[in-house]
N, C-alpha and C positions, 0 to 999 in steps of 0.2 A: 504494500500500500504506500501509496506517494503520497505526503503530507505537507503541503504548502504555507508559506507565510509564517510561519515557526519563530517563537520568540526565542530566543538565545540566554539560556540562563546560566552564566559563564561572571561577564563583567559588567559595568555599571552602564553600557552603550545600549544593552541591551536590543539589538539587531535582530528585527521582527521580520526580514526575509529571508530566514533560511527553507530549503526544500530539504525534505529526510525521506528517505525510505525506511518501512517500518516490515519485519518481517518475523514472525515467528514470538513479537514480544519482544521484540528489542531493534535498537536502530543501526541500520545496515550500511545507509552513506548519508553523507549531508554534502550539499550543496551550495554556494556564499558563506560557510561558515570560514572562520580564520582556524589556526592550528590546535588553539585552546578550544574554540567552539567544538572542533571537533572528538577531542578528548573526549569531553565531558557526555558530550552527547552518544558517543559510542563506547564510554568506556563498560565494563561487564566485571566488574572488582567488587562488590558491594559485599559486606558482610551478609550472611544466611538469615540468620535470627539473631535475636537478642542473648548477648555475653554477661555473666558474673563473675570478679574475679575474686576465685577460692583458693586459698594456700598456696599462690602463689602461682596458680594455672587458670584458664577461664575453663567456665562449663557452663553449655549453653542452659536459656530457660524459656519457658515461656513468655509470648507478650504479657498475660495479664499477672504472673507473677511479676516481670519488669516493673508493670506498672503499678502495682500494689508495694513495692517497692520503692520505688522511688516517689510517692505519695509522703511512705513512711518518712523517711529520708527527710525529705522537705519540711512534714509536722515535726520530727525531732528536732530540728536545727533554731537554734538562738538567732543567728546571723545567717541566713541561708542570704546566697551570691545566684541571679541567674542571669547567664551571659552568650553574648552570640550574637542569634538572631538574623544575621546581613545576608546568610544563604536559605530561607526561609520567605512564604511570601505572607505578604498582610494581614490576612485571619488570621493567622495562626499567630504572629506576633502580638495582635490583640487580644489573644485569651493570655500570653503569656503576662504582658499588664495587670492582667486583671486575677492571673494566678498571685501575680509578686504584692499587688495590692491584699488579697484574700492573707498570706503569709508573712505580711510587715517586713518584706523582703528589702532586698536593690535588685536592679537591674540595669542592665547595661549591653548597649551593643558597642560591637567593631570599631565605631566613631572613636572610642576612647584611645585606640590607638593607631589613626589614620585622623580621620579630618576633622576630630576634638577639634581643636584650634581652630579650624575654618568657623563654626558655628560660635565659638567664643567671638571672633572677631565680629562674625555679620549679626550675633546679639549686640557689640557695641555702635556700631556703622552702619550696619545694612547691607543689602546685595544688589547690586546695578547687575544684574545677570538676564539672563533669555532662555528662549528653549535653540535645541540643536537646530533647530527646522531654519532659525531665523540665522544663524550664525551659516549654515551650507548657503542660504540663498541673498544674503547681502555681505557679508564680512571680502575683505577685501587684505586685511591686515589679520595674521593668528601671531600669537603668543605662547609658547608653552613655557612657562618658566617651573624646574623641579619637577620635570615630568617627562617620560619615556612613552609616549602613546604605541611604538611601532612593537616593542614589546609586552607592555602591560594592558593596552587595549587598541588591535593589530588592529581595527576598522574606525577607529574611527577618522583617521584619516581619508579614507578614502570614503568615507559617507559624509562626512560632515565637515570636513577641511581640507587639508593640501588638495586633494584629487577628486572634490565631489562638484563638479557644473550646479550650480543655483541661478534661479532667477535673474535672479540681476548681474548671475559673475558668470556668464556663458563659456568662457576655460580661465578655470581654474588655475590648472595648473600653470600658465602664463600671468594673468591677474592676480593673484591672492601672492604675498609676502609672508616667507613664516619664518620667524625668530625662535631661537631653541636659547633658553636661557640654563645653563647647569656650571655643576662642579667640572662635570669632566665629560670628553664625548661620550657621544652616544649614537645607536642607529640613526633614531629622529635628529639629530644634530644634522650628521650628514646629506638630510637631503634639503636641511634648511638656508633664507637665503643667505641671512647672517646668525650666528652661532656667540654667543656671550658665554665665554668662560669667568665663572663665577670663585673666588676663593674660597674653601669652605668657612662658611660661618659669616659668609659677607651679601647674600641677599639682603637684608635690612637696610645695610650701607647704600647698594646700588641701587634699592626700590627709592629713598632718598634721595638720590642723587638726580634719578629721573624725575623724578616729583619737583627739584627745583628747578631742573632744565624744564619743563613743560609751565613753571611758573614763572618764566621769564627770572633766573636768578641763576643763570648758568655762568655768570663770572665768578661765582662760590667754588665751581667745582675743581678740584685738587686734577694731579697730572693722572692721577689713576687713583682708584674708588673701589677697595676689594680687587686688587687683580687687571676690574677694567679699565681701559684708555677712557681720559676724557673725550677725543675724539669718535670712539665706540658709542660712548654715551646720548654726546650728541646723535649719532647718526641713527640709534637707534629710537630717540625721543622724535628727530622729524619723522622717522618713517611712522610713527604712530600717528604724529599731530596731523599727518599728511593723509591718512586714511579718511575712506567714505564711511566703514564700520567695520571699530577692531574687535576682537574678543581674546582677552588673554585666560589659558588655562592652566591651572597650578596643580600641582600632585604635592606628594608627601616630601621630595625633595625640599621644599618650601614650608608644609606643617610640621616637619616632625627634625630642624634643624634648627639650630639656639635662635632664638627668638619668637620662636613658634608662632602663636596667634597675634603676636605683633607683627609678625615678617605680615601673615594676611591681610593684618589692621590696614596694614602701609600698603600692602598690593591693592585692597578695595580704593582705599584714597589716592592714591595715585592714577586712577580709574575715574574717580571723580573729577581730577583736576583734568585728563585726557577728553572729558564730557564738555567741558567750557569753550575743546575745537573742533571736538566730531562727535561722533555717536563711538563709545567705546562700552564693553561690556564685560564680565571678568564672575569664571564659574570654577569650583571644582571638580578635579579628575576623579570621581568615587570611583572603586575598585569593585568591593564582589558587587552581585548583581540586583541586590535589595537593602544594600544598607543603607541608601536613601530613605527606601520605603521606613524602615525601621524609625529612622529619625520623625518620619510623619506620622506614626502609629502611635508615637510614644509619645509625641506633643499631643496631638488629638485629644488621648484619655488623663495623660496625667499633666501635662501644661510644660514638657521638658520632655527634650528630643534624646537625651543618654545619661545615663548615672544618677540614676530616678532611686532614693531611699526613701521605701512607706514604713518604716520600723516605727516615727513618731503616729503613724495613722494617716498622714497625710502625706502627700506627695514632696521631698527634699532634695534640692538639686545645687551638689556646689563641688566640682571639680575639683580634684585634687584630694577631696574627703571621701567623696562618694565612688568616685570612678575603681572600675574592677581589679585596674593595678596596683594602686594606694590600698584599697583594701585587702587583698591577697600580701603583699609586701609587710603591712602590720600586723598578719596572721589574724584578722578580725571576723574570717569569717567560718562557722563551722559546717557550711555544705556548700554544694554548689551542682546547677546543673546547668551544662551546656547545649546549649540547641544552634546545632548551621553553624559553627565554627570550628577553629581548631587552635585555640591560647597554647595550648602547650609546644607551638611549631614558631607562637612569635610571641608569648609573652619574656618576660625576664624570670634567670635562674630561680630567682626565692620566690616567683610568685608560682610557676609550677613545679615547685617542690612543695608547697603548700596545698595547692590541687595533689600530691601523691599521699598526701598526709590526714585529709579529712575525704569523708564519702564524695565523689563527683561522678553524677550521670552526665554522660553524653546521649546525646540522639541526633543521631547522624548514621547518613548508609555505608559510609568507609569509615574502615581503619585508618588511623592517622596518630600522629603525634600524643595526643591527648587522652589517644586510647590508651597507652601505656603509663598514662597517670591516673585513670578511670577505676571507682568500682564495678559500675555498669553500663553497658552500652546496649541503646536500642537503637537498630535499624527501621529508618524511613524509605519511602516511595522519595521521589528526585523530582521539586518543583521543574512545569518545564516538561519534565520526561512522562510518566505516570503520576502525576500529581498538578494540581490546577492551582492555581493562583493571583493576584495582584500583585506585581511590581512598581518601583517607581526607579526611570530611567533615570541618571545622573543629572540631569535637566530638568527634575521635576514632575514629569510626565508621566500618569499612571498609565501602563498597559495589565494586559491581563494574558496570562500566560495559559497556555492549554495541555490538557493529556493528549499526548500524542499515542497511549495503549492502554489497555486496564492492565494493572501490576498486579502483583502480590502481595506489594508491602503495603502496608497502612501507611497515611498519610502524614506530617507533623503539626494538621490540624486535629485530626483523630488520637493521636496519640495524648496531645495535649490537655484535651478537652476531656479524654478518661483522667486522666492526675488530676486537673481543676475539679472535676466533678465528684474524685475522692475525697480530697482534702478540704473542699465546699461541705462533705458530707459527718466529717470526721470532727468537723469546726461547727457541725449545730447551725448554719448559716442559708 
């Protein structure tokens, strides 16, 4: 069966034309998809059923023990942590709220260690941002500053920038100007048309430096600014001031490098000041493929997008307190279940040695990292693949994801909603 128009549940692009053949229950080829699309979508690795680890071996169990388990789990826990959520689609991160609320929990997704910072800044300033559709068909000028598009999200260049024809930019690939702003080359560097080498730790400096070039106060600027020529500088501020509509986009090079949510502060406002001569506009690179989504879910019900504490009863939101590495880090917390993630493959040493030390469910369809710090793991059906959902594309844009087969696994909205409808039942509620 040939299955057209296929959302891409992979990265935050979310590429809603792929074509798949489906054969026997599982996918055979795909078509448009890039090299990770394809992965994911044809990989066949998933764990069987649900694991418990006993004396120091797994042995497998049933779903409903799993889940009567980790119910337990959760009501015994003083400080239960539940963390994830970015490979998972919107329902289901909505019961998880409303689970962590039911259990005076935290919660927290992926943001906390990815584009935290972004969301600190555009809580201080705001977001002059757009969706993709409008950046393919007028932009003229691209930006990537601290970001590797050709590897970490292989289309979107060629859908929504360097090589996508829009409306108004009939070739692209002649019209459109693309700046790659980093530490050090890169793929995307290479095909860009100027290339800023950045010192590490000196974005702040240079987002400064162009912020007063674009303010008419470029006699300030020193012979070099982190690394860059004053002459760079300029040349990089006219090609901006000179666009008909820029859009600059930043990854974790940029959030997650000393000065974090100030390097952003300074990239929105410099975006501001770039608005006084053209139309300029300036978004985040989200990585998996629903941690947007997540950030929406969690505003929605509890009024804060990540590192949501209801322990007082009410929703508590203050970074750096709340967020799932500070608290794993002061050993504050005595359970944890993770859902669509994998912390133990990127958080820091002592916070998953602290996950190997107290009970942590995973639920998730593969083994990974975090299995080997796990008490239990439950397998899921794959948003996207056998399992249906909402996403929200990096741009803000909700799409809705489909089954492309019936599975076997249960879903991580089914899963969920058996544990909430435990521990709702256990709580007298």
């Amino acid at each position: 069966m040939k299955v057209e128009d296929v959302v891409c549940p992979f990265c935050g692009c979310l590429c809603d034309d792929l074509v798949v053949e489906v054969e026997n229950n599982r996918v055979t080829s795909v078509e448009n998809g890039c090299t990770l699309a394809n992965e994911k979508l044809m990989e066949d690795h998933r764990l069987k059923n649900p694991i418990r680890r006993e004396r120091g071996s797994w042995k497998d169990v049933s779903y409903d023990a799993a889940i009567q388990e980790t119910a337990e789990i959760l009501l015994d826990a003083d400080r239960p942590l539940l963390y994830g959520w970015s490979g998972t689609h919107g329902e289901a991160q909505s019961v998880g709220v409303h689970l962590a609320e039911l259990l005076g929990a935290v919660i927290d997704n992926t943001s906390t260690v990815c584009h935290g910072p972004s969301i600190l800044a555009i809580q201080e300033v705001g977001h002059p941002g757009c969706t993709l559709g409008q950046v393919k068909n007028r932009a003229d000028v691209i930006v990537y500053w601290g970001a590797n598009p050709i590897d970490a999200h292989p289309r979107h260049m060629s859908r929504y920038t360097t090589y996508a024809d829009g409306f108004f930019v009939k070739d692209a690939f002649k019209e459109r100007k693309v700046i790659v702003i980093d530490v050090r080359k890169t793929e995307s560097s290479a095909v860009a048309n100027e290339f800023v080498k950045v010192d590490q730790g000196g974005d702040y400096a240079v987002l400064s430096a162009l912020r007063a070039i674009v303010r008419g106060k470029g006699d300030l600027i020193p012979v070099k600014v982190a690394g860059v020529t004053r002459e760079q500088l300029f040349r990089v501020a006219d090609i901006c001031k000179n666009a008909k509509f820029g859009a600059i986009f930043f990854g974790l090079g940029l959030t997650m490098s000393p000065g974090k949510n100030k390097n952003i502060r300074n990239a929105i406002e410099l975006t501001e000041e770039l608005n006084r001569h053209t139309k300029f506009t300036i978004s985040p690179m989200r990585g998996h493929w629903n941690v947007y989504g997540s950030n929406e879910v969690f505003t929605w019900i509890s009024g804060y997008p990540y590192a949501v504490d209801f322990a007082r009863g009410i929703a508590f939101y203050n970074p750096g307190e709340t967020t799932s590495v500070d608290i794993l880090r002061r050993g504050e917390c005595d359970a944890c279940l993770v859902v669509a993630s994998d912390p133990g493959a990127h958080f820091p040493r002592a916070c998953a040695e602290h996950l190997a030390r107290i009970p942590t469910v995973q639920i998730d369809p593969h083994v990974n990292a975090t299995t080997h710090l796990a008490t239990l793991q439950i397998p899921v059906a794959v948003t996207g693949i056998d399992a249906e959902g909402t996403a929200y594309r990096m741009d803000g844009v909700p799409i809705r994801t489909r089954k492309l087969y019936e599975g076997t696994y249960p879903s991580d909205l089914e899963i969920l909603g058996k544990i909430y409808a435990r521990v709702k039942e256990a709580k007298g509620s």
